[in-house]
DOMINU-143860 format. One record per residue (C-alpha): x, z, y. Coordinates in pm, whole numbers, plus 50000, padded with zeros to 5 digits. Example, Ala and Ser with C-alpha at 12.3 -4.5 7.8 and 13.67 -1.06 7.14 Angstrom:
512305078049550513675071449894
//
This chain:
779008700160608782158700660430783988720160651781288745760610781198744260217785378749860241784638779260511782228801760260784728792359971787488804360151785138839760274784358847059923786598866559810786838887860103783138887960151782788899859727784978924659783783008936060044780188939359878781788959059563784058982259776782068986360093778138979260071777428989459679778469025359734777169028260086773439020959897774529039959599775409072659837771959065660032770189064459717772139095859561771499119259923767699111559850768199132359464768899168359374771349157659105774439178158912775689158658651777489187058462774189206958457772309214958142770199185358273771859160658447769659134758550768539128858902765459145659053763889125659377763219149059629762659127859926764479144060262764549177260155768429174260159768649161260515765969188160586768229214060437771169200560673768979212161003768839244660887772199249660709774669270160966777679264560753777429229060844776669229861182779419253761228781689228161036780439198661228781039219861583784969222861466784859189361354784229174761658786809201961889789159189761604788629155161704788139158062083792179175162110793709152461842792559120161961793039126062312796599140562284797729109762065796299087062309798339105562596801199107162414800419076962179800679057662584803939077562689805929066162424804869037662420805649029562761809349046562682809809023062401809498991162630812858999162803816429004162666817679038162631821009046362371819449058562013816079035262068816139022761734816809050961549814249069461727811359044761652812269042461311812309082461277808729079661479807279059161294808079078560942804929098860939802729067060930803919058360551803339094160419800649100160246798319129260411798549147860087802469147960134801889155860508799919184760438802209201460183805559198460392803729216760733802509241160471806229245560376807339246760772804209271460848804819295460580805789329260723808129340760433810009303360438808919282660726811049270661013808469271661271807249308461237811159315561227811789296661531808789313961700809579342661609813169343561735812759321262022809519335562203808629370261950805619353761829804239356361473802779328161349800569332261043797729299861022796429319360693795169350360930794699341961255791989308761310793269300761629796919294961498795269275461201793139257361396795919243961622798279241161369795679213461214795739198561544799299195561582800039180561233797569152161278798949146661587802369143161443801239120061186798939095861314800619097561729802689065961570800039046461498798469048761868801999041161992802589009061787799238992561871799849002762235803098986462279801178953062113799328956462376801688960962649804158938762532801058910162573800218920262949800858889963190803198900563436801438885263734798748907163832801988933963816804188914564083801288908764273800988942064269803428953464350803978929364662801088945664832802898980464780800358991664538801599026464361802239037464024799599054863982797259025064120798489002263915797949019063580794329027163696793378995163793795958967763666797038984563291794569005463187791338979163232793838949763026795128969462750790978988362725790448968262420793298976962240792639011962367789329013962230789668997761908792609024961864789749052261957787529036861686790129042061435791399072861523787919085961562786959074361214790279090261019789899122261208786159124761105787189123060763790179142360744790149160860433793669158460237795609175560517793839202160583793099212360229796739212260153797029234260489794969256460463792349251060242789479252060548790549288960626791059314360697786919319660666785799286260769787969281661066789509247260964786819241160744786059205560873783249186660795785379163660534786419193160381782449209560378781899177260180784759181859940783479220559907780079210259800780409178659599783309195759376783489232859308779309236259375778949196459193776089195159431776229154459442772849150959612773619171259904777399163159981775739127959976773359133160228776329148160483778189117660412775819098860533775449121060827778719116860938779049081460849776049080761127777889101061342780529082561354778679051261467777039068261722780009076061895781999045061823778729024362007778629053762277781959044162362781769006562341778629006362572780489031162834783669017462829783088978962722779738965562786779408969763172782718945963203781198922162932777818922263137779888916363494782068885163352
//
């Protein structure tokens, strides 16, 4: 009983900062997406109006259009940075001249803050001063201008959280490696199994954990994304990058529609779960079921 008593002391803390930082706005935000409320209106109060915000999201193309990019945005980042996240990860393990220079320059992006991130690839993507239209442009005679062309913006959104955030796949999956036992390997590799064998049925079901839990992460940041792109290209040109952080930033700011930017939060938010326990019961479950 006293262990117990010493356990909930010692959770406290974490579990009241919980509740101030995590639950209380979570039921504030519910309880806000259920109002038609603009606090810098003649009238500011709150006006319950049941679902009619979540009705209005049904019906609402700029947000379905938003949450259709959203998710393409998603789909390429996340899977690139796991591909490439695994590569280098896998080239970090051995010795090569320059390794520790290199992970220290590839690991950079991870303490910048997206705000920063955005601004410098707006600097390197602007056509008058940039260094990658120039390089484009005199390597392969391609003009590259993300403020008039929404593929090129599109991509270039793409590319930039993949440069930021491919660091943070690549750490956890050398934790990951680096913890592998080596004798399923040997054994392996005994019976002549391949290369490719081996990662398909030795690696890539030990380190699926770590894998997914990286997914869940990644898949929750790129949801959100909203600093980035804004600094980018501000969710153009038209609505091209306009993802569905920065439909939420759109509404709840410039149109101080609070009830309705509310109500897509906790869309996503939903969203978001949905996929995360999509993924857990393809990819985890079955395994937990057969041990």
């Amino acid at each position: 009983m006293h262990s117990q008593k010493l356990g909930w002391l010692l959770l406290s803390p974490t579990i009241i900062i919980l509740g101030l930082f995590g639950i209380f706005p979570f039921i504030y935000v519910l309880w806000v997406s259920f109002h038609a409320w603009n606090p810098f209106a003649a009238n500011p109060g709150m006006v319950f109006n049941w679902a009619d915000n979540y009705r209005r999201l049904v019906f609402d193309a700029q947000f379905l259009a938003s949450l259709g990019i959203t998710l393409a945005f998603v789909f390429f980042a996340v899977v690139s940075e796991l591909v490439l996240g695994y590569i280098l990860a896998q080239a970090l393990l051995k010795d090569f001249p320059g390794k520790a220079v290199f992970r220290t320059i590839h690991t950079l992006p991870l303490i910048m803050a997206p705000i920063i991130v955005g601004s410098v690839w707006k600097l390197m993507t602007t056509p008058s001063i940039g260094i990658i239209p120039y390089l484009l442009r005199n390597w392969f005679g391609y003009d590259l201008n993300i403020g008039q062309s929404a593929v090129a913006a599109f991509t270039v959104t793409v590319i930039m959280d993949i440069w930021h955030w491919t660091p943070l796949v690549t750490l956890s999956l050398i934790a990951a490696l680096v913890s592998l036992p080596p004798d399923p390997f040997e054994q392996a590799q005994i019976d002549g199994a391949g290369k490719s064998q081996i990662f398909w049925h030795i690696t890539l079901p030990l380190i699926r954990p770590a894998l997914l839990a990286t997914v869940f992460i990644r898949l929750m940041d790129a949801l959100r994304t909203v600093d980035e792109v804004l600094m980018l290209t501000g969710g153009g040109p038209g609505s091209s990058t306009r993802y569905i952080g920065v439909h939420i930033f759109r509404e709840v700011f410039p149109k101080t529609n609070y009830g309705y930017g509310s109500a897509i939060s906790v869309i996503v938010l939903y969203l978001t779960i949905v996929v995360c326990w999509l993924l857990y019961v393809g990819l985890i479950a079955p395994r937990v079921k057969r041990g």
